[in-house]
C-alpha positions as CSV (number, residue, x, y, z in Angstrom):
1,X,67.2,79.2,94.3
2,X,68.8,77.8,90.9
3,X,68.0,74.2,90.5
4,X,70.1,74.2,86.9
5,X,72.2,71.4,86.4
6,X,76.3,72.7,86.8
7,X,78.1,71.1,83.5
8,X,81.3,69.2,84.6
9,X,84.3,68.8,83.0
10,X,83.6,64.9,81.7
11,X,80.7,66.5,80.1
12,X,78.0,64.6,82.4
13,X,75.5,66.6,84.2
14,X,75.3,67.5,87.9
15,X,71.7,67.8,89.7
16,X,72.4,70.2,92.5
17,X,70.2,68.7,95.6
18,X,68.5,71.6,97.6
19,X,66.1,71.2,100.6
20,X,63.7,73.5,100.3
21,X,61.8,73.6,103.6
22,X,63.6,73.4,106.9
23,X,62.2,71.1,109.1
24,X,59.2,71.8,110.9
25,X,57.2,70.6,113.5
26,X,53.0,70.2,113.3
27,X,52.4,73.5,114.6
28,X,54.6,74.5,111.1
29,X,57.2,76.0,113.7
30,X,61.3,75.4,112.0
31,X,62.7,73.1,114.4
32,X,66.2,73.4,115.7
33,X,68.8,71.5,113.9
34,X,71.7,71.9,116.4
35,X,70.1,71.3,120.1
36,X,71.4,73.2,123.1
37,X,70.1,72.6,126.4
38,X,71.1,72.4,129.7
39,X,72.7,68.5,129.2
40,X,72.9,68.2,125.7
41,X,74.4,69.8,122.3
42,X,74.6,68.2,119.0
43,X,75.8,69.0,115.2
44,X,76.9,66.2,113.6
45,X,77.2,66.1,109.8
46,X,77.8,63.5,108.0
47,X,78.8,62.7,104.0
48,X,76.7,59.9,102.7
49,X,77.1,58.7,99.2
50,X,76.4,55.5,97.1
51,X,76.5,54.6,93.4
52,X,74.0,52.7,90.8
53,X,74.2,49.2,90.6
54,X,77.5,48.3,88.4
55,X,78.0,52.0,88.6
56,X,76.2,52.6,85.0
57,X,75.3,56.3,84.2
58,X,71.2,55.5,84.1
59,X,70.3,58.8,85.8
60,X,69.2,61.0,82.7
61,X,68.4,64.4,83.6
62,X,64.2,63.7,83.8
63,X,65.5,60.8,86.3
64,X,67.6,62.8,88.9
65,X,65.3,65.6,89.2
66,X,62.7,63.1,90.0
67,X,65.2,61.2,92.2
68,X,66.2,65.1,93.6
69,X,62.3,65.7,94.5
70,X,61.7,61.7,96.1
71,X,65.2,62.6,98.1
72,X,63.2,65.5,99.4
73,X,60.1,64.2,100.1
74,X,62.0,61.6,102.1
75,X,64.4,64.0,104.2
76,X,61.1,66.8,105.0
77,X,59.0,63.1,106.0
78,X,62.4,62.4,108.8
79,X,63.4,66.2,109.5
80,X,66.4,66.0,108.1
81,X,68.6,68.6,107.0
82,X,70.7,68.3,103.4
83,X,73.6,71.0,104.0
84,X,74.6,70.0,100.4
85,X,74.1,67.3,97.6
86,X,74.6,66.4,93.9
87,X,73.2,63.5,92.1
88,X,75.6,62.4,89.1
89,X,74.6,60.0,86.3
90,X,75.7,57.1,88.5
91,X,75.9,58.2,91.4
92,X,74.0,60.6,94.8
93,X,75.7,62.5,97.1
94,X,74.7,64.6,100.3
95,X,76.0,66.0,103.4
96,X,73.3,65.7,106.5
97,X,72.8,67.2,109.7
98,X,71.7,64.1,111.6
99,X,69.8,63.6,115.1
100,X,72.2,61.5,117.0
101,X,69.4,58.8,117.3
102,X,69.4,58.0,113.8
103,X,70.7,55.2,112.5
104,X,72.5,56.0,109.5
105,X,72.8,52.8,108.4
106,X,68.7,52.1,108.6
107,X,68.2,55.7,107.1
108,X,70.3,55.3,104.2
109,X,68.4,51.5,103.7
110,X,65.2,52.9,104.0
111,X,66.1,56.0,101.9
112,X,67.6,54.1,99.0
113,X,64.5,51.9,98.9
114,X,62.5,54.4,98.4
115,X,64.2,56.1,96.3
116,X,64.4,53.3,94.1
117,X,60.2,52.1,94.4
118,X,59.4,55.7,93.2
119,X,61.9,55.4,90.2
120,X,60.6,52.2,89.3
121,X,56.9,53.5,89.7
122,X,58.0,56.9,87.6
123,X,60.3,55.1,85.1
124,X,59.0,51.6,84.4
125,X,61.7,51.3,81.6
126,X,64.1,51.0,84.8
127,X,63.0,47.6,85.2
128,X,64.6,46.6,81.4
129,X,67.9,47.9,82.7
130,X,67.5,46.4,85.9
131,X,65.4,43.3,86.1
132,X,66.2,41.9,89.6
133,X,64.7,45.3,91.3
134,X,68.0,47.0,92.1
135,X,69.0,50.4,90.9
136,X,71.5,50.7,93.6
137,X,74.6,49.3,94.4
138,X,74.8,47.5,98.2
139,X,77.2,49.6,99.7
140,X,77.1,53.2,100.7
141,X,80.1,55.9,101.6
142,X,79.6,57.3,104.8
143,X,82.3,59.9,106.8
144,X,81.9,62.3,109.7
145,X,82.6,66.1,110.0
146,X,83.7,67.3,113.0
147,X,83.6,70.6,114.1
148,X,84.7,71.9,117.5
149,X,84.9,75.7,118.1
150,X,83.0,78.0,120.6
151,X,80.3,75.3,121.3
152,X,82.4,73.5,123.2
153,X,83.4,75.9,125.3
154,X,79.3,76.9,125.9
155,X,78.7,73.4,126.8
156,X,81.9,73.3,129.3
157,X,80.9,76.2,130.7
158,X,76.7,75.4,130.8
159,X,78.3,72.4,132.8
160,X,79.7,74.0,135.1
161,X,77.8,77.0,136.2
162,X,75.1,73.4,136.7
163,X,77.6,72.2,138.7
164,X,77.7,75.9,141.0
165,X,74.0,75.9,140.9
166,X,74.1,72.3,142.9
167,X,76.7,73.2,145.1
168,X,74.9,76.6,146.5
């Protein structure tokens, strides 16, 4: 897989993120990112995004692909899969496939704090640029993808051949 930054046309870099490793369980077995069983099914991908503190272009090059591997050491720690990302010079993007019983709002917290204790531990120069301790702004972006199609019909029709099985 290319990791090479894609030039854009305001001459700043992109850092492409890629999640190398599937989830996996301990016995090192991928696990299942869309669960089907015989009372459950879930996909739901969702955009997050959130910007550097005053929105000032501090991520170098060195910085996001630091940033890129802490991002990923984070998401393999949770099982959670990046579908896509870019980290800008201000700003990191991603679309996940969540677990409905994350909190997004408590994953993206904890993820932007530690995102921003390994920068500061990698990058002590940070702390110049931003004395009170906060490379990222408060806020965060966050939108839901839906996506209805054939499992929705599985699930309808899992249901009811449940329902038959009862019946009989």
């Amino acid at each position: 897989m290319n990791n090479t930054p894609a030039k854009t046309t305001n001459n700043h870099e992109k850092i492409k993120l890629y999640n190398y490793r599937k989830p996996v369980d301990e016995n090192n077995t991928p696990i299942k990112t869309n669960i089907f069983n015989h009372l459950n099914f879930f996909q739901i991908h969702v955009h997050v995004a959130w910007t550097t503190n005053g929105a000032k272009p501090i991520l170098t090059r060195e910085i996001c692909y630091s940033l890129n591997n802490l991002i990923k050491e984070f998401t393999d720690k949770r099982s959670l899969e990046i579908l896509n990302g870019e980290i800008n010079r201000d700003s990191v993007y991603m679309f996940l496939n969540l677990n409905p019983k994350t909190s997004l709002e408590t994953l993206v917290n904890k993820l932007k704090q530690f995102t921003s204790d390994g920068l500061y531990r990698m990058f002590p120069a940070l702390s110049r640029e931003y004395p009170d301790g906060q490379i990222w702004s408060q806020g965060y972006l966050c939108l839901s993808e839906g996506k209805l199609g054939n499992e929705v019909k599985e699930y309808f029709k899992e249901q009811t051949n449940l329902a038959l099985q009862k019946a009989r």
